[in-house]
N, C-alpha and C positions, 0 to 999 in steps of 0.2 A: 294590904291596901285599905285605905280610909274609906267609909262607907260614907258615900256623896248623899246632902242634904235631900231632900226629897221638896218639890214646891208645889203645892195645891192651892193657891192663891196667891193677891198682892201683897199678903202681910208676910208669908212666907219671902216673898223676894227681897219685900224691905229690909225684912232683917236681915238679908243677908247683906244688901249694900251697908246696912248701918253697922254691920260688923266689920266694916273695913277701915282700917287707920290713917288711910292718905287715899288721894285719887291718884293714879300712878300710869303711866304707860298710854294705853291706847284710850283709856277713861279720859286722861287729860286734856289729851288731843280733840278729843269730841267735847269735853266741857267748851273749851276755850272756843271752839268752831261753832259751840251756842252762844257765849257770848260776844264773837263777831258780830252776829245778827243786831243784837243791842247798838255794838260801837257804830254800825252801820247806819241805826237808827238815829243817831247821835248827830252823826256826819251830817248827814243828809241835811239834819234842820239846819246845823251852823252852814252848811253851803250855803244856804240861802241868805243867813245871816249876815254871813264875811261879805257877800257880794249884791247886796238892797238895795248900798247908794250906787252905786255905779250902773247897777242896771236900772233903778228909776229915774237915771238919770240918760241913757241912753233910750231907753223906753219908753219918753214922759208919763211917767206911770202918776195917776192922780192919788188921792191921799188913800180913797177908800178901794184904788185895787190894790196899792202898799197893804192897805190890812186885811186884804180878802187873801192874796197870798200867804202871808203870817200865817193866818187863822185857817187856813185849808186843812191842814196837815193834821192838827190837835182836833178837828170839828171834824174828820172823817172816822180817826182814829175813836171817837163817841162810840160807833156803827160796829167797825169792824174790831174791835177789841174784845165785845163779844161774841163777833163771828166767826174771830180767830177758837176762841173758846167754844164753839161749837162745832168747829172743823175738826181740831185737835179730838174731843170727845167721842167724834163719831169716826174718823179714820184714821186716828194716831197722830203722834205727835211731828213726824217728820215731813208729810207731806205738805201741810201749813207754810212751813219755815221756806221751804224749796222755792214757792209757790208765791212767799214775800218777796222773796229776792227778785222774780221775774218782771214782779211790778216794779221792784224800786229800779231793776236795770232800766225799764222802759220809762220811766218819770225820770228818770237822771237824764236820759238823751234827750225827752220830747221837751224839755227844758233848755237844755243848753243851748241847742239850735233852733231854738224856738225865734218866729220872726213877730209875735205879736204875744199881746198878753192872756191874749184866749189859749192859747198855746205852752204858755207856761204854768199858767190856771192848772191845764190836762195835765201837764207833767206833775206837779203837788196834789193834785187829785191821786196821781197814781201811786206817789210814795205814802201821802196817808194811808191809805189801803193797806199799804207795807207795814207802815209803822206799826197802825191798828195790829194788823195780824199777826208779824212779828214777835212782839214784848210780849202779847199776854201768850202765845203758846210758847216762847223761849223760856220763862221764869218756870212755867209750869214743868217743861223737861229740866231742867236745870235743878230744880227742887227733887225732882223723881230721880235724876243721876247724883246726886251727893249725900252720902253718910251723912245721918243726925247729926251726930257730933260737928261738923263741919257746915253746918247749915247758914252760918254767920257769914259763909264767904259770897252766902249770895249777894250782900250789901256792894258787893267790891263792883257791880254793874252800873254804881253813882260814879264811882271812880274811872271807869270805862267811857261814863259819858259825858265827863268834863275830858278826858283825855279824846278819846273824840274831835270833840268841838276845840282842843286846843291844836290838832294835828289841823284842820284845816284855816285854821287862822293862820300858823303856820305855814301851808301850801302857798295861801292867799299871798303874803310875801314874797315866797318864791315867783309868784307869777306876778307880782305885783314891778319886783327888778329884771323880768324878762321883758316888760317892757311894754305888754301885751292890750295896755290902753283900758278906756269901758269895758273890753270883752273880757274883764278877767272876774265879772260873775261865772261868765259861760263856762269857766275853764273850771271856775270851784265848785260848779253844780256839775258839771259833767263827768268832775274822777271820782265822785261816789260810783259811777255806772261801771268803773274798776275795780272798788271795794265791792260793789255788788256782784262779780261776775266772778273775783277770785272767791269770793263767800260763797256762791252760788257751786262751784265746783268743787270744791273742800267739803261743804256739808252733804253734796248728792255721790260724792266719793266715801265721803268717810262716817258719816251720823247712821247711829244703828235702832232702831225702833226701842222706847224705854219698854223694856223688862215688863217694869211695875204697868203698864195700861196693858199690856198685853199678856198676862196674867189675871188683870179686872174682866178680860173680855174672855178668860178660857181657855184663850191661846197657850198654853201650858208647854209645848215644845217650844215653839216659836220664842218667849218669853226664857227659859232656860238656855237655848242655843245664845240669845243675846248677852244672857248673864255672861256667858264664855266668852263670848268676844269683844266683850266691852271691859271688862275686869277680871277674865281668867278665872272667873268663880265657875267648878265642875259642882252641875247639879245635876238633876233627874227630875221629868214629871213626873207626876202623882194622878190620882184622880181628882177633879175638883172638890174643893170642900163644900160646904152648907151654904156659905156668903159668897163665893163664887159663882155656883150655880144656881141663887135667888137673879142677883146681879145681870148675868146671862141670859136667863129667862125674860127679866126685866124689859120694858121698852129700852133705848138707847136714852140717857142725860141728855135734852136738849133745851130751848128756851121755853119750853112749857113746864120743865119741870126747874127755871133758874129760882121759884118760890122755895124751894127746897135750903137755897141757899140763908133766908132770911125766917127759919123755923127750930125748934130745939136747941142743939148744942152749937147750931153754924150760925145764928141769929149773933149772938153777941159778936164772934167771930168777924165777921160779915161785916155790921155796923164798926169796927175798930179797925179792920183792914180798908172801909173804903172813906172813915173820917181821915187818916192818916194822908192815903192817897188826893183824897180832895183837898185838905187844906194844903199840903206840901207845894201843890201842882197850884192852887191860886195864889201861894204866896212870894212861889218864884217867877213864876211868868208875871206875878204882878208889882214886882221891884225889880225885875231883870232889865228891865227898860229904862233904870234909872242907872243902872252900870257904866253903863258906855259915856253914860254925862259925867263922872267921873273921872273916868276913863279920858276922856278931854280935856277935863279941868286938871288935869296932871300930868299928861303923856304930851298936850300938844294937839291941835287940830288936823294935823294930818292923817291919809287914809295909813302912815305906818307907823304912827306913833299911837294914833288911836289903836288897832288890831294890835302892837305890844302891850299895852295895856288891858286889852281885855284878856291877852292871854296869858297877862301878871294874876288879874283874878280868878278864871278858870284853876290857873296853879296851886289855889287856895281850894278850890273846889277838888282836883286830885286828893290833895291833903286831906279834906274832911271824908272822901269816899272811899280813899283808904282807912282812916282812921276808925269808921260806920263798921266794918267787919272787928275788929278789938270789943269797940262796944257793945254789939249785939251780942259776942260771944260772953263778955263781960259781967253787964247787966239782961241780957236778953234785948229782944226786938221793941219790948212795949217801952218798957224803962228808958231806952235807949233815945224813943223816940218822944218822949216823955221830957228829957232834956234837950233834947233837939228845941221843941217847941219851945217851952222855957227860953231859951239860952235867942230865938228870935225875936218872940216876944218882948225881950229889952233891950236888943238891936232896933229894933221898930221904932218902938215908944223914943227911946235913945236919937235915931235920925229923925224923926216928928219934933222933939222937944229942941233939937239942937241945929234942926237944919239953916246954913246962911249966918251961927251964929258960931261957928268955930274954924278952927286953923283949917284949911284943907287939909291935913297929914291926917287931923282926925277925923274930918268927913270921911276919910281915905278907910280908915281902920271899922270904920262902924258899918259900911258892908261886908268888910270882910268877915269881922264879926258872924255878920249875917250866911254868908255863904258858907263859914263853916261850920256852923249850928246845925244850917239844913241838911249840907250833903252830908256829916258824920249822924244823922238823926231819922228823923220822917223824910228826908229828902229819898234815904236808900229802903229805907224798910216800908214805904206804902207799898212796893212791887215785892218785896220777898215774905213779907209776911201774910199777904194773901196767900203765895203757891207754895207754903208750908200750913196754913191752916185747913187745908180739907183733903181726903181722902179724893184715891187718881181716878175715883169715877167722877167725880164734877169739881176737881183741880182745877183743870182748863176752863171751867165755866164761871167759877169763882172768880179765878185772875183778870180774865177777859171782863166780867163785870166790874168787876175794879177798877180795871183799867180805864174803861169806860166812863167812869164818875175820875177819875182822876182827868182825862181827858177834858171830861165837861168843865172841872176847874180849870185848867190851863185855859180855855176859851174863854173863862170868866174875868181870869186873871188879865187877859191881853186888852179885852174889852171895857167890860165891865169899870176898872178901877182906873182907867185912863180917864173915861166921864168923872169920874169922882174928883179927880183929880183936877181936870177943867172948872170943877165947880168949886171945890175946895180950896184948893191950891196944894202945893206938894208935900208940906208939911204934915198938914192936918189929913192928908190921905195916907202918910204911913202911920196916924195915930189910927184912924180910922180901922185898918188892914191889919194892925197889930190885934182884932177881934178874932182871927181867922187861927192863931199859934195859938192865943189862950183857949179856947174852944175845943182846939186838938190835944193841948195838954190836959184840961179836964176831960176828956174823953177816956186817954191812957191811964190818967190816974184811978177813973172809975170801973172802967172793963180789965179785969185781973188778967182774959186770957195771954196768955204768951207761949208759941208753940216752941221756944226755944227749951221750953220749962216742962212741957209735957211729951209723953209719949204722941209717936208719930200718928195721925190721924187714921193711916192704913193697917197698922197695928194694933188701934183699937177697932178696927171694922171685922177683924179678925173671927176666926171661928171662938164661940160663947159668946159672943154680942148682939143685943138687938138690933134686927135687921129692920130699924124702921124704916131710914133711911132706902132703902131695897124695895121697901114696900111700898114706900109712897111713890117713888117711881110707878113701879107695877102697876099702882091705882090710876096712874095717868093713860 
């Protein structure tokens, strides 16, 4: 019989997922049951989306609760994106997730049957919270369950979230030939609270604690038995190694030590996962709103010519989020996202210089242009190449801060560039907005890191490495 590895920390577990060739059987099931969480998160905002006119119009919702609802979701998610990241760090990754879903079941009802707008307010209140908390602890487990090698697939969570958003457009339709009048906001905000409920039971059935954080903390049986059950890998604790039990001793990672994130080796790190994130997230939500007027001038003014069109576009956006996992494995996550920005950058400049002055076919094409730059690009890699850049004692607090700045872009984007807009006119605000791609392209081209290119962060935390990182902790 083969003498079972022996594991004395995270780098020992790492490498044991990173010696696997495929995620297979019970692994996959629990992958995919993290990235429901994502598609969940996805749902949710296009509910709101597919069904604005019809409830401000049963509503009489005035301009600025239309944009307090919007901006609910991405303005909480600021908050809890780090909070989710500091959930995850201190009690593992699984309870977080659970814990999202219970908010988003309760925002998906206190919405749908909601009889005023203070009432619908609470229910977006409560799936931000979700959202926040969600993304950034799902990327983080999602990164801890996937072989290196395989690290690219995390891009495929853009492709999740245009398919998403195109599944309830979709719905939207179905309920739109049922006949179901104004109330068919209520019906497309309210079956998220069935994606949330089937999510909610899948992952409290079936998600096993990651290995790798329960190894950071010591947990060295605990962390072994999950090897077993999550991938059939037979191991044996060990006694802690050196960086294990620095770690352990250590306070717990929390927001007093998120400066950690932005010093030595995580600094550059840090500034390249959360420029990516920020520009991506202001330059979608800040041309997304110009979609749908496309989407018009092509489809037809109806509420079902309009929703086929949008989810003509989205279908581009599948495309490019699949496409995002080839590239990154390709070129890597930086490069990748490198062209991404590029390749919007003269989509931008291109509908600024052309807009009003060309055929609609090609109005038509130089969004799409646009959406598939983003989601094969920065669109997919701001969220995975943060929870591949650091080690699973402050994973979770990376992402979540990431997430967080990406957040703040999306608020910036819905806001912010709409005034620009009113004062400029439409034109001259995608020249304007095409500052935010070039910015993120020289960011990539000048920070070399790429974790697709290096050894796994927990591997170099490994025993023989300076335990600064452990130490500064400890000083806090």
């Amino acid at each position: 019989m083969a003498q079972r590895p022996g594991v004395k920390g995270a780098a020992d577990v790492v490498a044991l997922i990173d010696g696997l060739g495929r995620i297979a059987g019970r692994a996959r099931i629990i992958w995919f049951l993290v990235f429901g969480g994502l598609f969940l998160d996805a749902y949710s905002n296009a509910a709101l989306s597919a069904g604005l006119g019809p409830m401000t119009s049963q509503m009489e919702l005035t301009t600025t609760q239309v944009s307090i609802l919007t901006a609910t979701a991405p303005a909480l998610a600021i908050i809890f994106n780090p909070v989710g990241g500091w959930l995850a760090t201190r009690i593992g990754r699984v309870p977080p997730l659970l814990i999202a879903k219970v908010f988003a079941i309760a925002g998906a009802l206190f919405a749908a049957f909601a009889g005023d707008f203070n009432t619908v307010w609470l229910g977006r209140i409560l799936v931000g919270v979700a959202y926040g908390i969600d993304f950034a602890v799902a990327m983080a487990l999602l990164a801890e369950y996937t072989p290196a090698k395989l690290g690219g697939r995390l891009n495929l969570w853009q492709a999740v979230w245009y398919v998403a958003t195109t599944s309830n457009l979709a719905l939207a339709l179905v309920f739109f030939h049922l006949n179901v009048g104004s109330d068919i906001w209520r019906w497309s905000v309210g079956s998220a609270s069935v994606v949330a409920v089937a999510l909610l039971l899948g992952q409290a059935l079936m998600l096993k604690e990651s290995p790798t954080w329960l190894a950071s903390k010591g947990r060295l049986d605990e962390s072994v038995a999950n090897l077993d059950r999550i991938y059939g890998i037979k191991a044996v604790a060990g006694n802690p190694d050196e960086t294990t039990r620095t770690a352990v001793e250590a306070p717990a990672v929390g927001f007093r030590q998120a400066g950690l994130l932005f010093k030595g080796e995580y600094l550059p790190r840090t500034i390249l996962s959360s420029v990516i994130s920020l520009g991506q997230s202001m330059q979608y939500f800040a041309v997304g709103w110009y979609l749908p007027l496309i989407s018009l001038a092509i489809f037809g003014e109806s509420f079902e010519k309009a929703t086929v069109g949008s989810m003509v576009f989205n279908a581009f956006g599948i495309g490019g989020g699949l496409l995002s996992a080839y590239f990154g494995r390709r070129l890597g996550l930086r490069l990748s996202s490198a062209a991404g920005f590029a390749g919007v950058f003269v989509a931008l400049v291109a509908m600024g210089l052309t807009f009003e002055k060309v055929p609609t076919a090609v109005a038509f094409l130089l969004p799409v242009l646009f959406i598939l730059c983003h989601s094969a690009g920065p669109g997919a890699n701001g969220k995975s190449i943060a929870a591949l850049s650091y080690s699973s004692d402050v994973r979770a607090l990376g992402t979540g801060v990431t997430g967080m700045v990406g957040s703040f872009g999306s608020v910036v984007g819905l806001y912010v560039f709409p005034q620009i807009k009113d004062s400029l006119g439409l034109a001259d605000t995608f020249l304007a907005l095409s500052i935010v791609p070039l910015l993120g392209l020289i960011t990539c081209l000048v920070i070399k890191w790429d974790p697709t290119k290096a050894a796994s962060p927990d591997e170099e935390a490994g025993p023989g490495r300076d335990t600064a990182v452990q130490g500064a902790v400890a000083a806090h």
